[in-house]
C-alpha positions as CSV (number, residue, x, y, z in Angstrom):
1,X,0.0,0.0,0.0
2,X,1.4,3.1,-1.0
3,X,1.0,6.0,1.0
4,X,0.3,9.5,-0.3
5,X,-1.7,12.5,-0.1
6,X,-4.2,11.7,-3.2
7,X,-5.8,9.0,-0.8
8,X,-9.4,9.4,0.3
9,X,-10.5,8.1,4.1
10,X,-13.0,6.2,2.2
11,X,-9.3,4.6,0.0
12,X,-7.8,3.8,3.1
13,X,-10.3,2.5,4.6
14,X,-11.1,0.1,1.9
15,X,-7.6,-1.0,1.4
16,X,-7.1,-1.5,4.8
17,X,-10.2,-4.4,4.7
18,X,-8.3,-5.7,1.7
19,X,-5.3,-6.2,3.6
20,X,-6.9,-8.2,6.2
21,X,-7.9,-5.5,8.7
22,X,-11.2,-5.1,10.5
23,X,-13.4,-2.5,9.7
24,X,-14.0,-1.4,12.5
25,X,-10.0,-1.7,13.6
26,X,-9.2,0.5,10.7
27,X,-11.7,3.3,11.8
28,X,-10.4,3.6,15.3
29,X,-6.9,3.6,14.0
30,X,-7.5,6.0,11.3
31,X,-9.3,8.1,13.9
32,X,-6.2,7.8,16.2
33,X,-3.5,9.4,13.2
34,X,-6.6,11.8,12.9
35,X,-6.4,13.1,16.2
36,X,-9.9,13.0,16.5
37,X,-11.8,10.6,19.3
38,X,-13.0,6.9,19.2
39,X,-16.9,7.3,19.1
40,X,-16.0,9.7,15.8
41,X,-17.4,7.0,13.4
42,X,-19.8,9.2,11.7
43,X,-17.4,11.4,11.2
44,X,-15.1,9.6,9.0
45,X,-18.6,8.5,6.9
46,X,-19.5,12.2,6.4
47,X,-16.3,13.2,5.6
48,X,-14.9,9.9,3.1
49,X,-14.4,12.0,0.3
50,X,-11.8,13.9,2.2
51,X,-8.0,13.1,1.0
52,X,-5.3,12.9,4.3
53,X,-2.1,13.9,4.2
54,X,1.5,12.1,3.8
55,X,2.1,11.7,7.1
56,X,-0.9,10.6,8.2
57,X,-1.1,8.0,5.6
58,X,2.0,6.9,7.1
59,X,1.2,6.8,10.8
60,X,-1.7,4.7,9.3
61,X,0.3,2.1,7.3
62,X,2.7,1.7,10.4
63,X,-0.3,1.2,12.6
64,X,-1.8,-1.5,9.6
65,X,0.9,-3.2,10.0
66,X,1.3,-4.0,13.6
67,X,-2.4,-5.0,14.3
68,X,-2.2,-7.0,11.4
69,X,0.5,-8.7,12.9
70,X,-1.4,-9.5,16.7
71,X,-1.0,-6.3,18.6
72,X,-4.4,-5.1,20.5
73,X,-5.6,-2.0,19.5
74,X,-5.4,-0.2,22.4
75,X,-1.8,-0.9,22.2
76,X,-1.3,1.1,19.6
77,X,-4.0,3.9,20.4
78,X,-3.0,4.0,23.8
79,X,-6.7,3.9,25.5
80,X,-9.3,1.5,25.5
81,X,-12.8,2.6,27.2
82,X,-14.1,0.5,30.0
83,X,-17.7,1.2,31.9
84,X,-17.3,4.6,30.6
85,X,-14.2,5.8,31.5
86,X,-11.2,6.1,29.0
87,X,-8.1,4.5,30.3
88,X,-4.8,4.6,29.0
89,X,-3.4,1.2,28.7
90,X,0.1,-0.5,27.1
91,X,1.5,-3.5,27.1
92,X,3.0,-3.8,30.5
93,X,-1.3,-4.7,31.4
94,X,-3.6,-6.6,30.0
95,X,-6.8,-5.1,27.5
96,X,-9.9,-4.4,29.8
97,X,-12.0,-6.7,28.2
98,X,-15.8,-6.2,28.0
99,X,-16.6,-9.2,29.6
100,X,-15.0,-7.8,32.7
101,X,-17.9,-5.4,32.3
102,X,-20.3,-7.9,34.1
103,X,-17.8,-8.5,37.1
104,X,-17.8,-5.0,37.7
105,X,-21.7,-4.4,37.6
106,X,-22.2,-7.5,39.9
107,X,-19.6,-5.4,42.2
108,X,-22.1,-2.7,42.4
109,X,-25.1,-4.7,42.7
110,X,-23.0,-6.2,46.3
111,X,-22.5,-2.3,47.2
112,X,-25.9,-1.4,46.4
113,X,-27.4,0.1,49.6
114,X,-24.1,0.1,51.4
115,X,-23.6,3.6,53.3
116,X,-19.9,2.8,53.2
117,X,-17.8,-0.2,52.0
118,X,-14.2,-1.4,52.1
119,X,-13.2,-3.0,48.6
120,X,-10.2,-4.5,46.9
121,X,-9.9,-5.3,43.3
122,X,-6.5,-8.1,43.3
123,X,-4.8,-8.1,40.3
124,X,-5.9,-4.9,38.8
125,X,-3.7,-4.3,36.0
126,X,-4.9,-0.8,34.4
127,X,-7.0,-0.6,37.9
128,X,-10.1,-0.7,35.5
129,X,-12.6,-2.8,37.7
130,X,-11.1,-0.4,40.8
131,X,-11.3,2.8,39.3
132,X,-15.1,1.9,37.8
133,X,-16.2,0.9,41.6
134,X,-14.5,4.4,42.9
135,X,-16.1,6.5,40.2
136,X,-20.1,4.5,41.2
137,X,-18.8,5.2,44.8
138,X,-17.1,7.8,45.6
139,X,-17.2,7.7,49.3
140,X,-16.1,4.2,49.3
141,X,-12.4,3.0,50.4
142,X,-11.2,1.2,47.5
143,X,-8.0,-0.1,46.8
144,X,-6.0,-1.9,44.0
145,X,-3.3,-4.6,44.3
146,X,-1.0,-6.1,41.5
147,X,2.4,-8.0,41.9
148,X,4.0,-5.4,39.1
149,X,5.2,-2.3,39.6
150,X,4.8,-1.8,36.3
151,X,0.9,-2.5,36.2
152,X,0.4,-0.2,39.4
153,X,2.1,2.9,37.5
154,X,-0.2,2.7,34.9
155,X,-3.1,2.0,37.4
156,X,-2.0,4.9,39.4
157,X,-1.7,7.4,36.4
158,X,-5.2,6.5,35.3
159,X,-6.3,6.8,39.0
160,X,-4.4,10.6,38.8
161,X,-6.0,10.9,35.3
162,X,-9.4,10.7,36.6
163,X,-9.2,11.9,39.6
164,X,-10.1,8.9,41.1
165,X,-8.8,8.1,44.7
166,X,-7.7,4.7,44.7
167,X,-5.1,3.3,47.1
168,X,-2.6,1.0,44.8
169,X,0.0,-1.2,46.5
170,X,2.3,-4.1,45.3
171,X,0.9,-7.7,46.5
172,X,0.7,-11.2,45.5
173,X,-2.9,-11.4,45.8
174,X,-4.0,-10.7,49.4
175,X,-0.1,-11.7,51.3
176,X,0.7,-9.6,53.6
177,X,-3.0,-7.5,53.8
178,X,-3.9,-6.8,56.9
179,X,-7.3,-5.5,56.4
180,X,-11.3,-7.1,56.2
181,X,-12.9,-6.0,53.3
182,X,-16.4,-5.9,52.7
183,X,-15.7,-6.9,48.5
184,X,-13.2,-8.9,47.1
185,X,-13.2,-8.9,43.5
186,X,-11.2,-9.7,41.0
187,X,-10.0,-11.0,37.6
188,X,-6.8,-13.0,37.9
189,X,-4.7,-15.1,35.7
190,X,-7.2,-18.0,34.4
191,X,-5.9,-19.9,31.3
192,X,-4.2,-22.9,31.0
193,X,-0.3,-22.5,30.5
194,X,-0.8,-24.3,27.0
195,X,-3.7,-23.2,25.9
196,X,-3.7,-22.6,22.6
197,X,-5.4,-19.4,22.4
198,X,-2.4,-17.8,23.7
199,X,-0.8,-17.8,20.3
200,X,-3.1,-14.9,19.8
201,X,-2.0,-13.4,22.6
202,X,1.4,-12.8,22.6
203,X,1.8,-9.0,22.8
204,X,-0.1,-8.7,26.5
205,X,2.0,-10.3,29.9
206,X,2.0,-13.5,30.6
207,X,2.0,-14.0,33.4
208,X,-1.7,-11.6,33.9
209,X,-2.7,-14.8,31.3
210,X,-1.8,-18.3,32.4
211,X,-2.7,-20.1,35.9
212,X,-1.0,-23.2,36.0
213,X,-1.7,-26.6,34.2
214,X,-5.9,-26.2,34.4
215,X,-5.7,-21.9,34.3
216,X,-6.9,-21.9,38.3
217,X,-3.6,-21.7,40.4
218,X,-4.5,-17.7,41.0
219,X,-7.9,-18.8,41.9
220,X,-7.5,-21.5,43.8
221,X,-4.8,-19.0,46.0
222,X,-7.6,-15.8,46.3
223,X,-10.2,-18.3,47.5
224,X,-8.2,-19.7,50.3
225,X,-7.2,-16.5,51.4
226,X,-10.0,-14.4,50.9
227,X,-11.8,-15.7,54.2
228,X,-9.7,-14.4,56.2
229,X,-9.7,-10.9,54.6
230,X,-13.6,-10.7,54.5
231,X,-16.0,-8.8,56.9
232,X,-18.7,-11.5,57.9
233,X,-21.4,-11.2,54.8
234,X,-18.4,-10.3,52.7
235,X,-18.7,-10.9,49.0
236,X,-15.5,-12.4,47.0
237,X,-16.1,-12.4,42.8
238,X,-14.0,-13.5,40.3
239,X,-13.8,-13.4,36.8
240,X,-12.7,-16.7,34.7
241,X,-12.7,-18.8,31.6
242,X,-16.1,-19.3,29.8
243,X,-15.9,-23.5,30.9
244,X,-14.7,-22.8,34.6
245,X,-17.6,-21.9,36.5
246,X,-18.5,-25.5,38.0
247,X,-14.5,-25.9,38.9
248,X,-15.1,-22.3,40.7
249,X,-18.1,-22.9,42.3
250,X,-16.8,-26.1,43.8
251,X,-13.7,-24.1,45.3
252,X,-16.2,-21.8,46.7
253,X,-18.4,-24.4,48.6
254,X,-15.3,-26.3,49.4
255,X,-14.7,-23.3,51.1
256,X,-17.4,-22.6,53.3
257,X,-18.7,-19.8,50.9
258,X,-22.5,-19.1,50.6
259,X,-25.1,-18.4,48.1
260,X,-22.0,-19.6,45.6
261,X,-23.7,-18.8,42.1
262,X,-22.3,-17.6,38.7
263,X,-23.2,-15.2,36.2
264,X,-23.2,-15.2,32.6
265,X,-21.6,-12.9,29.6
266,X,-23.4,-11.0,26.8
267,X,-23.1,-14.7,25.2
268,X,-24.7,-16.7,28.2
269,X,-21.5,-18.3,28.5
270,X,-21.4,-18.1,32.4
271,X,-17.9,-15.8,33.4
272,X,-18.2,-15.1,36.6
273,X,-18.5,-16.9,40.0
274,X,-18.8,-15.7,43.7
275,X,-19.9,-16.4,47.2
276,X,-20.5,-14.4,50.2
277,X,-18.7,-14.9,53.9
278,X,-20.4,-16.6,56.1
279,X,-22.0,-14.4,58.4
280,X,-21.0,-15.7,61.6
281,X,-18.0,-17.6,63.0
282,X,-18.5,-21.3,62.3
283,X,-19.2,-23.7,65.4
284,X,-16.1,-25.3,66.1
C-alpha cells in the first residue's frame, strides 16, 4: 500500500479491509492518526471523500501493519474505554475486556445500599474494575493490588488521570493484607499455560494470562485466602474462563462460601462466580 496524499479516508479504509484489517479496527486507527476521538465514526462517513495527508497516511500504514500482525488495539492507540471511562493502557497490562464489564456491575449490585464499604480489586492491571467501583462510589475506600510495579504505574496514572482516589500497593494477591474488606473482586490469571489461544495473545504479559496446568492456580490462591480478609457477609467475585464456573463454584463451597452462584456474559457463556462470607463464626 502506498502512502500519499491523493488518498481518500474512504481509499484507506477500503484497502485496509483488503489487507486483512477489521473495519471497525481500521476506523479507530484512522481516527487515532486523525487526532480526533474513538466514538468519531460518523465522522469519517461524512467526511470519506476527504483526502489525508502524507504523514498521516504513514502513521496509518505503520499502525496497519502492527495490528495485522497481533498487537491489540489499544496498544497502539494507547486507550481502551471501560464502563465509561477512558483508560490509558500498554502493554505492560492486559486489555480491559468487556466481559469484565459484568464482574464489575455485579460489584455494584453487592454495594448497592451500602452507606460505606471497604473494597479490593486483586490483580488490577490498568486498575479498571477499581477505578469503575471508585467513580459508582465515591465515598467508598477502594484499593488496587497487583504483583508489578509496572501494572500499578499505569493504574495509578489513570487513578491521577481521573481523579479517582484509589489506594494502589504491590501484592501477591492478598499476602501480607492486613485489612477485612467488605468486596473482594477480581480478575486473575485463568488460562491454561498451553492453551492454545495464547498464540493470539502474545503481545499482552504473561503472566496476567496463564494459571497453571488447568488456568486456576490464582484462583485456587484468592479463595483460600479471601476468608480471612472478608468482613462477615463479605462478598468475593471472580472473573474466569467461559468452561470454569462448575470448577469455581466447587472451590467456593469447598470453602465454606454461601449463596455460591455464577453469572453469565453477553453470550450466556457463564464468566463469573462468587460467594459471600459466612455471616457468623462457624461452630467449632
Amino acid at each position: 500500500m502506498t502512502p500519499g496524499p491523493e488518498r481518500t479516508i474512504a481509499q484507506i479504509l477500503a484497502q485496509s479491509q483488503s489487507a486483512g484489517l477489521d473495519r471497525l479496527d481500521a476506523q479507530l486507527l484512522l481516527l487515532h492518526v486523525l487526532g480526533r476521538p474513538a466514538h468519531d465514526r460518523s465522522w469519517l462517513i461524512a467526511h470519506d471523500d476527504d483526502k489525508v495527508s502524507s504523514s498521516v497516511a504513514i502513521c496509518f500504514d505503520l499502525l496497519l501493519k502492527r495490528r495485522l500482525n497481533g498487537e491489540p488495539v489499544a496498544y497502539l492507540t494507547g486507550y481502551k474505554e471501560f464502563f465509561g471511562m477512558d483508560l490509558e493502557v500498554d502493554a505492560r497490562v492486559l486489555v480491559p475486556r468487556p466481559d469484565t464489564e459484568i464482574l464489575v456491575e455485579w460489584a455494584l449490585e453487592v454495594l448497592s445500599g451500602m452507606a460505606s464499604a471497604n473494597v479490593v480489586d486483586l490483580g488490577t492491571g490498568s486498575g479498571a474494575i477499581a477505578l469503575a467501583i471508585k467513580k459508582h462510589h465515591p465515598a467508598f475506600q477502594v484499593q488496587g493490588v497487583d504483583s508489578s510495579a509496572d501494572a500499578l504505574a499505569v493504574a495509578a496514572a489513570n487513578a491521577e488521570r481521573l481523579q479517582l482516589d484509589v489506594l494502589f500497593r504491590e501484592s501477591f494477591w492478598l499476602t501480607g493484607v492486613i485489612e477485612k474488606f467488605d468486596l473482594v473482586v477480581s480478575n486473575p490469571p485463568y488460562i491454561a499455560d498451553h492453551d492454545p489461544h495464547l498464540a493470539a495473545l502474545t503481545h499482552e504479559p504473561e503472566q496476567a494470562l496463564t494459571s497453571g496446568a488447568d488456568g486456576l492456580d490464582d484462583i485456587r490462591r484468592i479463595v483460600a485466602q479471601a476468608p480471612d480478609h472478608l468482613q462477615p457477609g463479605g462478598w468475593l467475585l471472580l472473573e474466569h474462563g467461559y468452561n470454569q464456573a462448575a470448577a469455581v463454584r466447587q472451590l467456593l463451597s469447598h470453602a465454606s462460601f454461601l449463596q455460591v452462584q455464577s453469572r453469565k456474559d453477553l453470550a450466556g457463556m457463564e464468566r463469573c462466580s462468587g460467594g459471600q462470607w459466612r455471616a457468623t463464626p462457624q461452630s467449632a
